[in-house]
Every structure is written in C-alpha cells, then in structure tokens.
C-alpha positions in Angstrom: 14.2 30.9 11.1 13.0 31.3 7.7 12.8 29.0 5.0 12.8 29.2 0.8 12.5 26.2 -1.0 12.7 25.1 -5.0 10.9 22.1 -6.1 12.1 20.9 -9.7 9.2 18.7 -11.0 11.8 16.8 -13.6 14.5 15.6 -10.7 11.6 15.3 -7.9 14.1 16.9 -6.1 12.9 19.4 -3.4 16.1 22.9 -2.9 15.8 24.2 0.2 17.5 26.8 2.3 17.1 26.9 6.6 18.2 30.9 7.2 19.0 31.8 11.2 19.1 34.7 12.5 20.4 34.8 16.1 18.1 38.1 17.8 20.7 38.9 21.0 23.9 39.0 18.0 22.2 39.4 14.8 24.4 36.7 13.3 22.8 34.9 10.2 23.6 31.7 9.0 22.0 29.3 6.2 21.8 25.9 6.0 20.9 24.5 2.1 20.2 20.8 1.8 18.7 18.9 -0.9 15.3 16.4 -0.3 14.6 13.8 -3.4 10.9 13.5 -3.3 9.7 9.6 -3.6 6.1 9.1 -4.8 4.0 5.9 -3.6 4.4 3.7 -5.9 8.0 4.4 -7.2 9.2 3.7 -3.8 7.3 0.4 -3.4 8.7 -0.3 -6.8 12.3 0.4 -5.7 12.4 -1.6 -2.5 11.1 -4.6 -3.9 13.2 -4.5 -7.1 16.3 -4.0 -4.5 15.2 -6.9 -2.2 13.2 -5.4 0.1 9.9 -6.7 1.2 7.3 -3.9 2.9 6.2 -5.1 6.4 3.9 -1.7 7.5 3.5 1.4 5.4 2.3 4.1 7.7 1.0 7.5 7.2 2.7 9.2 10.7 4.3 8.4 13.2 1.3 7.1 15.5 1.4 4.2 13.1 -1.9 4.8 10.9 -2.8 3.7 7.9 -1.0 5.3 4.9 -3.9 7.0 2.9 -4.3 9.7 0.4 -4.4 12.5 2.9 -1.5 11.0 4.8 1.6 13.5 5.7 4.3 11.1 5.7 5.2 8.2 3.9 6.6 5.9 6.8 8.0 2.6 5.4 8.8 -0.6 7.6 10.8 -3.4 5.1 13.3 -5.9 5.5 15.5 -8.0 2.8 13.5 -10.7 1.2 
C-alpha cells in the first residue's frame, strides 16, 4: 500500500489517494477520499455555535489531555 496526498491550505482540505497492489496477482486498485482538516479552535467554535457543549477533549485514544503535541483531536460533546 502506498499513499499520495494533496493538502490545499485555502479549503483545509487534505486529497489523498490509498494505492493496492495485491503481490500473488499484481492487481492494483486505488482508493481517493477527501479529509477536511478542523483546527482547535474552529472546531470548538463550530460545535458550540451548532449546540453542542464539549464534555472531554482528548489528545488519543487513551484519553489524555489534548495538548500542543497531541496527534489526534478527540472530541466528546453533547446538545446543550
């Protein structure tokens, strides 16, 4: 498996493309899919102007503290 991606900084929008290669056949395949990239605070912003209030914001999925350096963005919310 191989993978290209495209990130265009305007959209925040993350173009990638998953290629196979199956080794006993040789048959390729590609699977393209699109990622919108959320920073931070836009996606605090969004959830609470569409109702949502934020329970736990972790940084993986052991549950730690969202930080700086964290990986993920992991958000627990619920309607308000």
């Amino acid at each position: 498996m191989t993978e290209t991606r495209r990130y265009d900084v305007a959209t925040q929008v993350n173009h990638a493309i998953w290629r196979f290669t199956n080794s006993d056949t040789q048959e390729n395949w590609a699977i393209p899919f699109t990622l919108r990239m959320f920073y931070p605070q836009e996606i605090d912003a969004l959830l609470r102007y569409n109702g949502f209030a934020i329970e736990h914001k972790f940084g993986w999925y052991d549950e730690s503290p969202f930080g700086d350096a964290s990986p993920k963005q992991l958000i627990v919310s619920r309607s308000g």
